[in-house]
C-alpha positions as CSV (number, residue, x, y, z in Angstrom):
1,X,-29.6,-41.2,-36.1
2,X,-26.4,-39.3,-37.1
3,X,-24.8,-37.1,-35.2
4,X,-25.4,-33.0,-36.1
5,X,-22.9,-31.3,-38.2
6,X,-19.8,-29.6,-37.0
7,X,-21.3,-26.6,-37.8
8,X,-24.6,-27.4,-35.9
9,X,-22.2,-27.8,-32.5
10,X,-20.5,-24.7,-33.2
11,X,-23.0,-22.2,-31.3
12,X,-23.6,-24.5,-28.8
13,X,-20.1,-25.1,-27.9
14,X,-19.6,-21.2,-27.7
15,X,-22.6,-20.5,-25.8
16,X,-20.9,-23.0,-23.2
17,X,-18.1,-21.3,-23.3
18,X,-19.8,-18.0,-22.8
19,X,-21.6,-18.9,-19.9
20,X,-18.6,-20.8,-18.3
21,X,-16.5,-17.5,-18.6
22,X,-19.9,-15.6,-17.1
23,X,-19.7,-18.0,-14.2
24,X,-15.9,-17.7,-13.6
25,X,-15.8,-13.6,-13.8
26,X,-19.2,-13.5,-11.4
27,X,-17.3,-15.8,-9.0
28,X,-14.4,-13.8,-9.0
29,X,-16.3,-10.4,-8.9
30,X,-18.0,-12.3,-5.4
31,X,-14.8,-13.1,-4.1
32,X,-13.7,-9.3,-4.4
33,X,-16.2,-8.4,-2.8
34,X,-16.3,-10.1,0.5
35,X,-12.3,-10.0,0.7
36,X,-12.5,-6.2,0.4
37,X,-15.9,-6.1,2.8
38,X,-13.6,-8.6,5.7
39,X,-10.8,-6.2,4.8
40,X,-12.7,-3.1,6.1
41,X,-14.0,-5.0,9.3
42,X,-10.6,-6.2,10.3
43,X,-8.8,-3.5,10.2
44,X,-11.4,-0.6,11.5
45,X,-10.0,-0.8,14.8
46,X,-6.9,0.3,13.2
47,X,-7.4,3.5,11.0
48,X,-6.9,6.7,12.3
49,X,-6.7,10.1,11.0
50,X,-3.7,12.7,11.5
51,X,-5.6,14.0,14.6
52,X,-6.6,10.7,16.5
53,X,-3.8,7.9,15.7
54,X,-2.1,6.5,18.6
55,X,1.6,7.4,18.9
56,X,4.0,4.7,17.2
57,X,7.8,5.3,16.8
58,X,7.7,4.9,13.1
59,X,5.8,6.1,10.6
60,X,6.0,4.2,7.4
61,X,4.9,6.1,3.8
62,X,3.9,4.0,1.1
63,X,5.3,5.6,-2.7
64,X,2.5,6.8,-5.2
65,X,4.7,8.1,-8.1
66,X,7.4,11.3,-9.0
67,X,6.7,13.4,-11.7
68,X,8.5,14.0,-14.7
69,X,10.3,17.3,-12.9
70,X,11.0,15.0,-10.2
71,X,8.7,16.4,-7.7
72,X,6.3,14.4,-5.8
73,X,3.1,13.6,-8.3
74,X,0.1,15.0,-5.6
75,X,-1.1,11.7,-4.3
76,X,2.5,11.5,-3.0
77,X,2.9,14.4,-1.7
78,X,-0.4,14.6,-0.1
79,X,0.8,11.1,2.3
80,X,4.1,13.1,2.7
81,X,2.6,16.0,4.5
82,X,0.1,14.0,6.4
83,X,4.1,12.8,7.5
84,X,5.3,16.2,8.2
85,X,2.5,16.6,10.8
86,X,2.7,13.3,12.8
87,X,6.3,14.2,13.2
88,X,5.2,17.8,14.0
89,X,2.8,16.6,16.7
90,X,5.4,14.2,18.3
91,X,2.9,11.2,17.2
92,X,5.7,9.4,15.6
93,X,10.0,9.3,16.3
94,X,11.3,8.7,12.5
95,X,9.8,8.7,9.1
96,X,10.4,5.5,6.7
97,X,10.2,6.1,3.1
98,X,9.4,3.2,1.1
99,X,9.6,3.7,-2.4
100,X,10.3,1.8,-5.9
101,X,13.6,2.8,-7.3
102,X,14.3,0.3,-9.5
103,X,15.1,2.8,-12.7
104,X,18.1,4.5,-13.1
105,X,16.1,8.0,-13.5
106,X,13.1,7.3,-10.8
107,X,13.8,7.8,-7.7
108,X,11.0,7.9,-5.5
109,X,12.5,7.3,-2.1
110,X,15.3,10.0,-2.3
111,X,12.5,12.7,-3.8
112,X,10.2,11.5,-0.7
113,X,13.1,12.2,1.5
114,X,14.5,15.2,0.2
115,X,10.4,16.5,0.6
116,X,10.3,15.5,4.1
117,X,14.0,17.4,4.6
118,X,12.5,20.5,3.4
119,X,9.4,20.4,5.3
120,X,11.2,20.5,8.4
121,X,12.0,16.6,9.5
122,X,15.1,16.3,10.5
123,X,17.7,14.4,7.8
124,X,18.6,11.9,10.5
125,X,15.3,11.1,11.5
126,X,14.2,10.3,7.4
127,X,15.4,6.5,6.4
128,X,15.0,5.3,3.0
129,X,13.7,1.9,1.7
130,X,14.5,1.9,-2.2
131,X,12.9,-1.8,-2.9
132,X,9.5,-1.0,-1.6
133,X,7.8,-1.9,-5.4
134,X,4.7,-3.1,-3.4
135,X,2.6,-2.6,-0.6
136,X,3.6,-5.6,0.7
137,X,7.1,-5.6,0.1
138,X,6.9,-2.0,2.1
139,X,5.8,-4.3,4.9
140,X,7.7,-7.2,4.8
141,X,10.9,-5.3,4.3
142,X,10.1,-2.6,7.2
143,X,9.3,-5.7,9.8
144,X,12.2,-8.4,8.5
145,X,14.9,-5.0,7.2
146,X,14.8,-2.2,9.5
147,X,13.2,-4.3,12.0
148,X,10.2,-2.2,12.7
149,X,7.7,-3.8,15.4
150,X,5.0,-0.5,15.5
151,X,4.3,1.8,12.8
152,X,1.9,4.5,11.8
153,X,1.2,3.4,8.1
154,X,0.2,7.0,6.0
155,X,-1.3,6.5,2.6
156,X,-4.8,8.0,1.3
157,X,-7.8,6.3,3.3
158,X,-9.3,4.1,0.5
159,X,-5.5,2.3,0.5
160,X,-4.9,2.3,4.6
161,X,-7.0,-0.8,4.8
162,X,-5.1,-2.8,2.9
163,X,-2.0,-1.3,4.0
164,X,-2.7,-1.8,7.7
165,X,-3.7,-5.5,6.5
166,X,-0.6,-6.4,5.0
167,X,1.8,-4.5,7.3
168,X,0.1,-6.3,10.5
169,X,0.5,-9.9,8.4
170,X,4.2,-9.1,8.4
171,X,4.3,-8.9,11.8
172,X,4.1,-5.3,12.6
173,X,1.8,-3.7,15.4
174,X,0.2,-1.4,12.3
175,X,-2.2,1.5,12.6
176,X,-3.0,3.2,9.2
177,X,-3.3,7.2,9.2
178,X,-5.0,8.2,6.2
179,X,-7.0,10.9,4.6
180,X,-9.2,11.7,1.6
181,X,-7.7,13.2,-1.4
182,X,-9.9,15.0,-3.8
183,X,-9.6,16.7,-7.3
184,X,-12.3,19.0,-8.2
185,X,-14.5,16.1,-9.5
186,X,-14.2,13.5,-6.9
187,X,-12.5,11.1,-9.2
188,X,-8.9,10.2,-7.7
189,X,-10.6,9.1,-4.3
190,X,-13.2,7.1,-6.7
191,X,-11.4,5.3,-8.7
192,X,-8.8,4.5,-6.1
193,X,-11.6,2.7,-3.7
194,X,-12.8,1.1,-7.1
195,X,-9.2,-0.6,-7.3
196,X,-9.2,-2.0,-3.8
197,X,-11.9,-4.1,-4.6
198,X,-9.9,-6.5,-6.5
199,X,-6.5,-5.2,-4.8
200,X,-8.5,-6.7,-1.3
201,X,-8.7,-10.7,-2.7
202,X,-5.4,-10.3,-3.8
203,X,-3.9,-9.0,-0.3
204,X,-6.2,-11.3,1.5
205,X,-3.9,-14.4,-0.6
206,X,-1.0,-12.5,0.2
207,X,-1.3,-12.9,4.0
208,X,-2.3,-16.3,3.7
209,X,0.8,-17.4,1.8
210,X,3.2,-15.0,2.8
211,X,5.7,-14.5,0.3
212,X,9.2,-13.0,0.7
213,X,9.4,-9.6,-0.8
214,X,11.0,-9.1,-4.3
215,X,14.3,-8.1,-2.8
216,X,15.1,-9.1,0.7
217,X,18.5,-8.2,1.4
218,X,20.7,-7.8,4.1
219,X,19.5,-6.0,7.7
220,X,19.8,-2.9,7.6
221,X,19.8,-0.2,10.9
222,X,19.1,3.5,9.6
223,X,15.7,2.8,12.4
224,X,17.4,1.8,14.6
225,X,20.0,4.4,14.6
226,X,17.5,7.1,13.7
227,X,15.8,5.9,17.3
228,X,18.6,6.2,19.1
229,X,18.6,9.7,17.9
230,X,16.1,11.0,19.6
């Protein structure tokens, strides 16, 4: 008996492969899942909305992009004045912006700042993290820069799990503070809890494995000083 033709192997090599890929995607899609579904049991305790978080001496605000006029884009702006009113209420002490400013002409962190400045938080209680470019290099630098051992993490509510995930792996006494942001059809908030799905397996490998954040640097003590303000 000979063996079939090239040809004849052809469909059955790629029906294999098919299948194999099928298998690897459907894993993956499982694995999503239950890191996002642990996510939201974990941190439960932990989220809070502007009205019921517990005080903490810091509040931490994640960066969600600047617009091309250099105003905060509305995601951003939305977390900022969620901000303005912990400070307002007394809930937190100082206000630490953590933003990406790796680009000569984007400047989140000083446009989150000069927000906050001109919603009524005092200048010297506002401190500035330029090399937050992640989530968790928000928290890693917050805990091992400015030192920060409690904060009030403000973001939208589909993010704060994940936030208050990664900012308690780093060592922080975290509560998230987040609330939903709609447009007229629904589809910021929806597509933003879509993205945590995958966002979840990712952050659960993240606390396992720890990584240093992208830029470490030296300690810095604008907290510190901005505590010894008040």
């Amino acid at each position: 008996m000979t063996d079939p033709e090239p040809s004849a192997r052809r469909p059955a090599r790629a029906r294999l492969l098919l299948c194999t890929a099928a298998a690897v995607c459907a894993a993956v899609a499982v694995l999503c899942v239950l890191a996002f579904t642990r996510q939201l049991y974990t941190t439960a305790e932990y989220r809070h909305t502007v009205a019921d978080v517990p005080d903490r001496s810091v509040a931490v605000v994640l960066g969600a992009g600047v617009r091309s006029d250099g105003l905060p884009s509305r995601m951003l702006s939305h977390r900022l004045d969620m901000a303005v009113e912990l400070y307002g209420e007394g809930s937190v002490e100082v206000v630490l912006v953590s933003g990406d400013n790796g680009e000569e002409h984007y400047n989140e962190t000083d446009t989150m700042a000069a927000y906050l400045v001109d919603a009524g938080v005092p200048e010297e209680h506002v401190v500035g993290d330029h090399a937050g470019f992640s989530t968790w290099d928000t928290c890693a630098r917050a805990a091992e820069v400015f030192g920060v051992q409690e904060a009030a993490v403000v973001s939208q509510d589909f993010h704060v799990p994940r936030a208050v995930e990664l900012c308690r792996a780093a060592g922080i006494d975290a509560v998230g503070v987040g609330e939903s942001l709609f447009d007229e059809r629904g589809t910021a908030t929806v597509h933003g809890w879509v993205r945590e799905v995958p966002a979840a397996l990712d952050a659960a490998v993240t606390t396992w494995s720890a990584p240093d954040p992208t830029l470490l640097g030296e300690r810095e003590t604008g907290v510190d000083d901005a505590l010894a303000d008040r």
